[in-house]
C-alpha positions as CSV (number, residue, x, y, z in Angstrom):
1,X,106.6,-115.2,10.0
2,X,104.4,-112.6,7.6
3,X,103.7,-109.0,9.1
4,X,100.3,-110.4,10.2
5,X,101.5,-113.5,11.4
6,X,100.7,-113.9,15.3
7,X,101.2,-116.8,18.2
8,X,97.9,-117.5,19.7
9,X,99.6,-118.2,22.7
10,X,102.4,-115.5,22.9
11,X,99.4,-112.8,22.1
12,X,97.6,-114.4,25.0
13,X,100.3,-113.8,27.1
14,X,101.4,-110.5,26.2
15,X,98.0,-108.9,26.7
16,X,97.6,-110.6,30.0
17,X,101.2,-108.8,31.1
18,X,100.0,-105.8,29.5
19,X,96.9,-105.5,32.1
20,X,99.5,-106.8,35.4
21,X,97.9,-110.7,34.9
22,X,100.3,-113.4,34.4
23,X,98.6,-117.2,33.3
24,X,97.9,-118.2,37.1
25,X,95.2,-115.4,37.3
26,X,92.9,-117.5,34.4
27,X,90.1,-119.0,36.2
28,X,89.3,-120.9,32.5
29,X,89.2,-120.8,28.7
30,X,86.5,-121.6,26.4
31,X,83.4,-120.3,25.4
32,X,79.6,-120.0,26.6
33,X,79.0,-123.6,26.4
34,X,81.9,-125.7,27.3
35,X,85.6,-124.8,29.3
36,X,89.0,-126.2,29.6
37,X,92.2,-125.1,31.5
38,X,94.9,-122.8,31.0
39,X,97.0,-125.7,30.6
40,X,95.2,-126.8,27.7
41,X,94.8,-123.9,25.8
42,X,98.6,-123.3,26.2
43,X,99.4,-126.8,24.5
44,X,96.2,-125.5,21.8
45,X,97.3,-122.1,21.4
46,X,101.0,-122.3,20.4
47,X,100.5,-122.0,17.1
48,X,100.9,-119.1,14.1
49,X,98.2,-117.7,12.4
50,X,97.3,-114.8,10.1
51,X,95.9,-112.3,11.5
52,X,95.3,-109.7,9.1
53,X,92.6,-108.9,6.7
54,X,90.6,-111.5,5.3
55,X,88.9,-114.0,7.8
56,X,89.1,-114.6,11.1
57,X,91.4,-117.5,12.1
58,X,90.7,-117.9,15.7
59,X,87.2,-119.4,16.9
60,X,85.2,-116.0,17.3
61,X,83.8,-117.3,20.4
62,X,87.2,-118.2,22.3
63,X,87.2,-116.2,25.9
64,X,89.6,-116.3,28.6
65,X,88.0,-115.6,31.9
66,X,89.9,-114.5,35.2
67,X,88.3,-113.3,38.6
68,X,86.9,-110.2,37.4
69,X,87.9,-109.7,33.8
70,X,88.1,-111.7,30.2
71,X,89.4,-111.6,27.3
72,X,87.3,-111.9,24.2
73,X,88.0,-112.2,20.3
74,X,87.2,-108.8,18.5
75,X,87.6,-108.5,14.4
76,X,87.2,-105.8,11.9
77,X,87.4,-107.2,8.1
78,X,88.7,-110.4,9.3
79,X,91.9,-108.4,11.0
80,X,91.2,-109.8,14.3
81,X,92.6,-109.2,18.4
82,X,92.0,-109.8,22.0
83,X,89.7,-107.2,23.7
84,X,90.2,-106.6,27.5
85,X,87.0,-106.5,29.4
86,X,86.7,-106.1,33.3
87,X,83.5,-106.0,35.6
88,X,83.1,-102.0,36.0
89,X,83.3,-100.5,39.3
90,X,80.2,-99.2,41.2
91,X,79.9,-95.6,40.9
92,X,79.9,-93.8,44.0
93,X,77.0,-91.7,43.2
94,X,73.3,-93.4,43.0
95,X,71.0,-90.6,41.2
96,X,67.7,-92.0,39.2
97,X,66.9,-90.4,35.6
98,X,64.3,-90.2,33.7
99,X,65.7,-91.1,29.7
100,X,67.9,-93.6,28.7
101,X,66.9,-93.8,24.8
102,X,66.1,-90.2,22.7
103,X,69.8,-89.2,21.5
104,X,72.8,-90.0,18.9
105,X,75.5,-91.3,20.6
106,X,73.8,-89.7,23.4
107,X,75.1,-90.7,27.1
108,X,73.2,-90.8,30.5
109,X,74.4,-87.1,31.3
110,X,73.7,-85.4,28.0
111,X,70.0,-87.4,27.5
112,X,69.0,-85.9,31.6
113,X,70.2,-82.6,31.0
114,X,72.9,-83.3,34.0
115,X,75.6,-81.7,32.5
């Protein structure tokens, strides 16, 4: 195996552990048009690829979807990952403002003055 050299499926795995999620917490894999099971993906998945610098390897549009949370294929320069994403929780505090577009890399707080 090269220094780039991943497992599809032992990535998948590992990043799952990483967030307390084991394989019985995916609802499905796929992508926004068409899905398939865990099972499937695991016989699909067990294989090596190179995922360094270059081109992605891995369909960009692969996701792994749980209750509340997915996994989805990020790259930079062809050096490519799986991103954790969850459902955010509901602030506590409900507060309408009046700008949500003026700054750079301005947030909520610093375009309302609520600082």
């Amino acid at each position: 195996m090269s220094y780039y050299e991943e497992n599809l499926l032992e990535e998948t795995l590992e990043i799952l552990e990483e967030h307390g999620l084991t394989e019985n917490d995916v609802e499905w894999v796929g992508n926004k048009s068409l899905y398939f099971s865990f099972d499937h993906f695991k016989k699909i998945a067990d294989v090596d690829y190179d995922s360094g610098y270059g081109s992605s390897k891995v369909a960009i549009d692969l996701i792994v979807v749980g209750k509340d949370w997915w996994l989805e294929r990020h790259e930079y320069d062809g050096s490519e990952w799986w991103e954790f994403k969850s459902i955010p929780k509901k602030p506590d505090t409900y507060r309408e403002v009046d700008v949500v577009v003026g700054g750079m890399w301005s947030d909520i707080a610093e375009l309302n003055d609520l600082e």
